[in-house]
N, C-alpha and C positions, 0 to 999 in steps of 0.2 A: 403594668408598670405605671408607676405616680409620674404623670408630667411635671407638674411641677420640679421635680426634683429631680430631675433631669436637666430641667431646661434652666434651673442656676447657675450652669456650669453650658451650657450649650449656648446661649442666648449673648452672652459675652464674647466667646471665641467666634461665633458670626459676625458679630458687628467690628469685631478688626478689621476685616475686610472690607467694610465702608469707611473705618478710619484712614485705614491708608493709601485709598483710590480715591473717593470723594476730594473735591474742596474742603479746605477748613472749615469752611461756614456749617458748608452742610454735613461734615464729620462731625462737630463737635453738636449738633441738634440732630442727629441720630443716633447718637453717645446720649442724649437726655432722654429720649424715647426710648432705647435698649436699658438704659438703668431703672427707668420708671417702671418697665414693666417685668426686669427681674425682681424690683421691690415688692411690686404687688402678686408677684407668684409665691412671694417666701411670708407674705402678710397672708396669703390665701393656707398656706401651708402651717403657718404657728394658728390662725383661728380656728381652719373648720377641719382639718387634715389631720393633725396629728394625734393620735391615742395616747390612752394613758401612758404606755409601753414604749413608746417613739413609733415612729414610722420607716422600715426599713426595705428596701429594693432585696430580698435576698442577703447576701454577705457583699453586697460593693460599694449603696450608696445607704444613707441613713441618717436621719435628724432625730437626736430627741430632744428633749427639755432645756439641755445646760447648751449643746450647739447651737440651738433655735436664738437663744440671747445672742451670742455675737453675729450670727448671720442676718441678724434684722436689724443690729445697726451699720456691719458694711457696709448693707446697701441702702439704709438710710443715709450716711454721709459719702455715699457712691450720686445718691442725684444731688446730693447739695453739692460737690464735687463738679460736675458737670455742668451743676449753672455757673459757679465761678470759673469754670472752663471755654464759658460761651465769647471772652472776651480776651482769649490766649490764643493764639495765632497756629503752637506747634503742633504738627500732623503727629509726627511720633511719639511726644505725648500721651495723644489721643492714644494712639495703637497701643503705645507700652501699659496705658491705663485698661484696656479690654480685655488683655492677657490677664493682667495683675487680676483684676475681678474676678476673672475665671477662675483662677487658680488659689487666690485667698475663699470664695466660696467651695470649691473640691475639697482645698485643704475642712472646712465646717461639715461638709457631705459626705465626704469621703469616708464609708465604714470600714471596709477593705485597707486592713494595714500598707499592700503594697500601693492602693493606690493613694491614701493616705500620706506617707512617705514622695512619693512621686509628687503630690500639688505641694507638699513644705518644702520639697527642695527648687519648685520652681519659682515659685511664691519670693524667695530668696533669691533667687537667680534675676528675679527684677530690680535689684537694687543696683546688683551694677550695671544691668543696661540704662540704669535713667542716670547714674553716677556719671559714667561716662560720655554723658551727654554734652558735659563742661569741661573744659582742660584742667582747669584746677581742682576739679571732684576725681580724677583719674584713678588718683593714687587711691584717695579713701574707699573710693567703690572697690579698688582690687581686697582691701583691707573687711570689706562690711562684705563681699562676695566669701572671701576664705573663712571668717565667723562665721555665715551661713554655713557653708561646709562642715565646718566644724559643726554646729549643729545637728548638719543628716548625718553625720557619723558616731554621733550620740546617740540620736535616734534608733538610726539602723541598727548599730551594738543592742540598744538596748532592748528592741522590739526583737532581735533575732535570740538573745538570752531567754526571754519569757517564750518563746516558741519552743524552745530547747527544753527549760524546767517545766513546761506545762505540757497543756493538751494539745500540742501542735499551734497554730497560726491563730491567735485569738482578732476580733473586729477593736478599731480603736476605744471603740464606747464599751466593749466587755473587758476591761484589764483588769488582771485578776494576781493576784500578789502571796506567797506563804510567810509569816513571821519567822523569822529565825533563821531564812537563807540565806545564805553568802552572795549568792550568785543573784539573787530577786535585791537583795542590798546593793550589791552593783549597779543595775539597770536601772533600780529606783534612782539614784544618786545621776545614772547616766540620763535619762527624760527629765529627772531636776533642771541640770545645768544645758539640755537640749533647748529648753522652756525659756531659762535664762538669755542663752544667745540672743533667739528671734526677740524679747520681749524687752531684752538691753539692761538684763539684772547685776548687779556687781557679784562675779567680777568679769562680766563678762560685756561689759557696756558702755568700753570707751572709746566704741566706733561711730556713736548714736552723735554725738557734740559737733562732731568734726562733720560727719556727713550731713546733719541739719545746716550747716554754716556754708558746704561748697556745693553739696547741689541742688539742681533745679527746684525752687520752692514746689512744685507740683509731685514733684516725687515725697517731700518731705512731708507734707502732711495728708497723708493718705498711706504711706506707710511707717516709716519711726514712728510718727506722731501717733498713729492710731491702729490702720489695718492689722502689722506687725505685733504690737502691743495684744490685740486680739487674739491672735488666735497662738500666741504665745500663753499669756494667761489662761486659755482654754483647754491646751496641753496641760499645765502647771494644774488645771481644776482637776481635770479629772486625774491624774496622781495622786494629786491628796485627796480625794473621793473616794481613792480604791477602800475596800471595807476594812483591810488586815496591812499595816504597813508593815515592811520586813523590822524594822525596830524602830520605837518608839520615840528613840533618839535625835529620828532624822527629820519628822514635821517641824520642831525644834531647832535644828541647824538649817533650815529655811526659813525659820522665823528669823529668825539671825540675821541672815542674808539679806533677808526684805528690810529688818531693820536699821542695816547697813545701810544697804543701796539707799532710803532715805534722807542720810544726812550726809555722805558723800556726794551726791546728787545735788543738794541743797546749797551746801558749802561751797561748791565748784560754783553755781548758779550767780550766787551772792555777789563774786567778786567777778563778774565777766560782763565787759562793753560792747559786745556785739548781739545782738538782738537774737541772732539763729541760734547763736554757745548758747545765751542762758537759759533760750528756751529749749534748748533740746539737752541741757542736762536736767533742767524739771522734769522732760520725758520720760531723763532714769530716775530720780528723784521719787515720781509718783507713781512709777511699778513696784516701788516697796513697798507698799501702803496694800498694795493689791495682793502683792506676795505673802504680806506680812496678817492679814485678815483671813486669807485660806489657810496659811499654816496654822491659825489658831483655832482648828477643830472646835470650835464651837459654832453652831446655827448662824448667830447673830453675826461673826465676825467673818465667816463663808459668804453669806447673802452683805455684808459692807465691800468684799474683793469682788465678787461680782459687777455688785452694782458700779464699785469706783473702775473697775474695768472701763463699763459702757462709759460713766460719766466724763472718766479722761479722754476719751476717743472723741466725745466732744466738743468740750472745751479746749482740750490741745490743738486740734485741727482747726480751730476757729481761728485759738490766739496765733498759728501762724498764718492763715489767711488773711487774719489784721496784719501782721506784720509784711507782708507782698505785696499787699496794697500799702501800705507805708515806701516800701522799699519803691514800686514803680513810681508814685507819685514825686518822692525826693531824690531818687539813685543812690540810697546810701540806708544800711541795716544797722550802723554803728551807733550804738545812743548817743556818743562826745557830739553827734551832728546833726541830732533831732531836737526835737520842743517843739510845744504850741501849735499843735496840729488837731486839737479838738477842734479848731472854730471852723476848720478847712475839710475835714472830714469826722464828719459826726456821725453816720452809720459807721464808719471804722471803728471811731471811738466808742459808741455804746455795745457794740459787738465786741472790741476785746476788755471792756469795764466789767459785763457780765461773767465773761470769760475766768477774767482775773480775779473777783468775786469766791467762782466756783471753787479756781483751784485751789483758791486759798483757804475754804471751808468754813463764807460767810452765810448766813441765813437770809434769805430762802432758796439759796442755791442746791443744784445736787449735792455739789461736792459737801456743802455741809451736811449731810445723810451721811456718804458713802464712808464721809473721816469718821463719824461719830458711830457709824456701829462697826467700824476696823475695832477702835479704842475701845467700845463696849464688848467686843469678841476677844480683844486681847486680856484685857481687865475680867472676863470670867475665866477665861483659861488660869491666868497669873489665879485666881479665888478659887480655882476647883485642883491646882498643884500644890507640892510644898517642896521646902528645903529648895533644892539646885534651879529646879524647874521652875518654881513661881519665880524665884528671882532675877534668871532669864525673862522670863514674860513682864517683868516690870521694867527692866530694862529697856526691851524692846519696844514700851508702850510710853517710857521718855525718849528713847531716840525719835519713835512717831511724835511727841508733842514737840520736840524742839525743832523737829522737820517744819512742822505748820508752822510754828513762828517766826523759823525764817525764809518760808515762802511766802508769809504777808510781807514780811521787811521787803523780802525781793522784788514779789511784784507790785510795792506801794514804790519801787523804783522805777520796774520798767514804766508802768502808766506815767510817773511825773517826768522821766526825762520823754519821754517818745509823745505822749499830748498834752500834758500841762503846763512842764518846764519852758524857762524860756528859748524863744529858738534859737541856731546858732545865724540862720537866716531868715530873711524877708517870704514867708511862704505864700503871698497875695493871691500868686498864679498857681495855688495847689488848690485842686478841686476832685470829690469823688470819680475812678475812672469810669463806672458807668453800675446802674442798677443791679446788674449780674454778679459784682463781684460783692456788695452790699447784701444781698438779700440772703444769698448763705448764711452768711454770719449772726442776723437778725434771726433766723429759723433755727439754726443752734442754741442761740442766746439766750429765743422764747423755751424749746427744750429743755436747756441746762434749768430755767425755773419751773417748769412744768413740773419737770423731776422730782423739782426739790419738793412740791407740795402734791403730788399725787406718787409719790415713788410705791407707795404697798399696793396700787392696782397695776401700776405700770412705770418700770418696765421687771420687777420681783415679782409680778402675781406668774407672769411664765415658770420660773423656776417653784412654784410649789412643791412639786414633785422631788427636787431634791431641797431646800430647806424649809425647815418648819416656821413659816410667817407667823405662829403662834407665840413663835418665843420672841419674837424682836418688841414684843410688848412690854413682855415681864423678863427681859436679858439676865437680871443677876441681883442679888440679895444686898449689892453695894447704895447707899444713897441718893436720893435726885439731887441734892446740892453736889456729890461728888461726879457727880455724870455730868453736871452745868459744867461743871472746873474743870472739869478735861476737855469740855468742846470747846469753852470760851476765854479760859483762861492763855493756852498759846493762841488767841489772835491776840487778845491786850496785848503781851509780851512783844509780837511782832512788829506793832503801833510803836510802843514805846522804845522799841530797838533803833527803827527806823528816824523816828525823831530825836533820837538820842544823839545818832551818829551825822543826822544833818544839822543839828545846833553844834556839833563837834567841829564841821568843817567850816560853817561860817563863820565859827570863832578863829579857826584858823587863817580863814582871809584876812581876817582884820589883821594878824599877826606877820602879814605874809605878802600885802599888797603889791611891794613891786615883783612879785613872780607872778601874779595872778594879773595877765588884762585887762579882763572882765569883771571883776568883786561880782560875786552872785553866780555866775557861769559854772564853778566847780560844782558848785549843787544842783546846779541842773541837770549836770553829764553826770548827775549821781557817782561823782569821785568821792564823796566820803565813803564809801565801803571799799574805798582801796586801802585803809586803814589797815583793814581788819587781815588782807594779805600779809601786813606786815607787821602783825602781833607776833611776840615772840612767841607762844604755845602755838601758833598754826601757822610762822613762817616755813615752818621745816618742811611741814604736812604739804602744804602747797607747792614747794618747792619740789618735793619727793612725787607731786602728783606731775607737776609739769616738766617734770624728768622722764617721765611715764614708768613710773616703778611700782606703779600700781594696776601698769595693762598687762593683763596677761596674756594676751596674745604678742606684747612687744619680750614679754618675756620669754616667752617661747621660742619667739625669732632670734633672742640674741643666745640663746641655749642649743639654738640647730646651727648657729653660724657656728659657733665656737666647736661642737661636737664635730661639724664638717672640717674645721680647721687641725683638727688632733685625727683626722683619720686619714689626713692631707698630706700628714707626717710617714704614715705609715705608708702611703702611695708611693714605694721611690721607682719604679721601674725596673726592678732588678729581679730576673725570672727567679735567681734562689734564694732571693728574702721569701717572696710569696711563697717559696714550695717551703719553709721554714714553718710560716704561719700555717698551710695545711694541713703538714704534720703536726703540729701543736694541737689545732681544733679537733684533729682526729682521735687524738691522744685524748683528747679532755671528752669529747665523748664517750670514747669507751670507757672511761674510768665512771663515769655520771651513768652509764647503762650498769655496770659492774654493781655501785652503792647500789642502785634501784632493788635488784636481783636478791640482796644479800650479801653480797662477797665470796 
């Protein structure tokens, strides 16, 4: 038996036990000691341990190539995790954090479908124990607990389907698919939207906003923000890896969906004043980009979802660890109440500058890489289709450019109201809370560049084995000025969006003074993109969103009240209504056995 690979999933579930007996102090510096050294069993395990082939325990545990990628950065942003931990006070936390690792690493280990199954459903099950942590996160954890559910019940359908049409009980890493079946089109469709759930893809990811905004910052970015994201996207890889999809149609209507989830995501983003909304709908924002580069079967655009995988898990977990350090230091996540907080926390600031950078997909960041070979994977797919199919792919590859552009608009918002803008207070007495919560953000920050300029040895040269680092040289027959213009052309666009609509609003103070106290103030709380709420082409839209006509889990709840309220009718209490309906149903059976038979 490989120790190692055992003891990623052992090593965690021990140390609960010093989380929840020990003192804080000494729980959260043996929480840094247990993380550090599941890192370096799983570092020991991707250098000298694994074979061309993966390395497998039999049929239970198992890492190969494409799991080894996520599993080396949980637990890379598991110890940066722990040092900003070192200066949080709560035990349970702590605990709820050793389970959570367990269980998001079993879920990466796990070959064994059932036990496979078993760590996604647990993995999911921590969301509402850290929900519930707050009074006002109650509701949304019961809401982000039954989406999970919903999920293992994707799963499980869809994992007991392929055991049915095939060879019995396949391992999660051998999933094996026949074109043409009914029933493998099913399954497929049902692990699509399984993948969806955990990973907060539209339309299944309007639990991600709300549970960023009420609960506990510690739960937020270690799961939505990233863990989640993981090994959601790591399901979603290997589906569109299998070799034979059941119809070709359906990479396609995932590409769709990632290109959705992008500007929906983005849109929401744009026009929201509370710092958790707008970053945790870029959460769902930037799972299209991810979604949207795997479904585009091509090398290039496989190894861009990848990579933008790891890179958001990054970045996102940083930029809300700036934003908790924001929040303790002033009590308040709302931008109308921030500015001017660069000069008062400068490790804050240059950890979420870098951050904001990334997502945005400026050079020499990751996130510039991981945009630029999405768009190059989407842009050969659209060149190697014709008719119906390319035009979809070109589509989906302006939904991704207009995503970027107004993710710079956006977050050339969040940075000026939260540290440049001016503030709404005297911030004199605001000072960093201590080194610990700093130095994360700074080792992300340096990563998120590291990325950008060594990404083909690390962290792509892992995945060799499944895409070919040969082709990200020579992607596509298209021009290098036409590849400059898709990577750079939507940030200009974003720039001048952004300055468009704050020249719009300061022309409106002048127009406007006695409503405005402040003259200059509305642009700082970044109110000019309240405008754009109330354009007539996307009043509707936004209205229809904050109706929730767009969640499909609220749509489902108002489709079982109502179906419970018509069957409510039929309840009367009266022993020979019911014996009426027996006989009916009996009646309608037999006649439904009768047709079957012949007649």
């Amino acid at each position: 038996m490989n120790l190692p690979l055992v003891m990623v999933i052992l090593l965690p579930l021990v140390a609960a036990g010093p989380a929840a007996l020990l003192s804080p102090r000494l729980s959260r510096w043996s929480n840094l000691v247990i993380a550090s050294l599941v890192l370096l069993q799983v570092v020991l395990l991707i250098t000298r341990t694994i074979p061309e082939g993966g390395l497998f325990l039999g049929k239970i545990l198992g890492v190969d190539f494409l799991s080894a990628l996520p599993l080396l950065f949980v637990n890379v942003l598991s110890v940066g995790f722990c040092i900003f931990a070192l200066s949080r006070p709560s035990k349970t936390t702590l605990f709820y954090y050793c389970l959570t690792l367990a269980f998001i690493n079993g879920t990466l280990v796990g070959h064994h479908l059932v036990l496979f199954i078993m760590f996604w459903g647990l993995s999911g099950a921590m969301l509402y124990f850290y929900g519930i942590l707050r009074v006002e996160a109650r509701r949304i954890a019961r809401k982000a607990f039954l989406v999970s559910a919903l999920s293992d019940a994707f799963l499980i359908f869809a994992l007991s389907v392929l055991a049915k049409t095939g060879d019995g009980l396949p391992g999660i890493k051998e999933l094996q698919m026949e074109s043409g079946s009914l029933w493998n089109t099913v399954a497929y469709l049902a692990l699509a939207f399984a993948a969806f759930a955990k990973a907060g893809c539209f339309p299944l990811h309007t639990w991600i906003p709300t549970y960023c905004e009420k609960s506990p910052m510690e739960s937020v970015y270690i799961l939505p923000a990233s863990w989640d994201k993981l090994i959601g996207i790591y399901l979603l890889a290997r589906l569109l890896l299998v070799p034979n999809a059941p119809s070709p149609v359906l990479p396609m209507v995932i590409a769709v969906l990632g290109a959705s989830t992008i500007v929906i995501g983005v849109m929401m983003a744009l026009v929201q004043h509370n710092g958790r909304r707008l970053l945790g709908y870029h959460a769902v924002s930037q799972t299209g980009y991810m979604v949207l580069g795997l479904a585009s079967g091509t090398a290039i655009g496989i190894a861009g979802g990848l990579l933008h995988m790891v890179n958001h898990s990054i970045y996102k977990s940083t930029l809300f660890m700036s934003l908790g350090n924001v929040e303790d230091a002033t009590g308040t996540g709302e931008l109308q109440e921030l500015g001017g907080l660069y000069r008062r926390m400068p490790g804050t600031f240059i950890g979420a500058l870098i951050s904001a950078l990334s997502i945005t997909g400026l050079p020499p960041t990751n996130g510039f890489i991981s945009k630029g070979l999405v768009y190059s994977g989407v842009l050969l797919a659209a060149s190697k289709a014709s008719g119906v199919p390319r035009l979809i792919y070109l589509v989906c590859l302006a939904f991704a450019l207009l995503g970027t552009a107004m993710t710079m608009a956006s977050f050339l918002k969040f940075m000026y109201t939260v540290f440049l803008g001016k503030g709404k207070e005297d911030w004199s007495n605001i000072r960093e809370k201590s080194v610990s919560t700093v130095l994360p953000l700074l080792l992300n920050a340096s990563l998120c560049l590291l990325i950008g300029l060594f990404w083909k040895s690390f962290p792509l040269g892992i995945l060799r084995p499944v895409v070919s680092l040969a082709s990200l040289s020579n992607p596509g027959s298209y021009s290098f000025m036409y590849t400059i213009a898709i990577k750079y052309l939507p940030l200009v666009a974003g720039g001048f969006f952004f300055y468009l609509f704050f020249r719009l609003m300061r022309y409106k103070q002048l127009l406007d003074q006695d409503r405005i106290e402040d003259p200059g103030r509305s642009a700082a709380r970044g109110d000019f993109f309240h405008e754009i709420r109330d354009m007539a082409p996307l009043a509707a839209i936004y209205t229809a969103a904050e109706r929730r006509w767009f969640d499909l889990f609220e749509i489902i709840n108002i489709l079982t009240k109502r179906t419970v309220a018509a069957l409510r009718i039929l309840h009367t209490g009266v022993l020979s209504f019911y014996s009426i309906w027996i006989v009916l149903g009996f009646g309608v059976i037999t006649l439904f056995l009768f047709f079957l038979r012949g007649g």
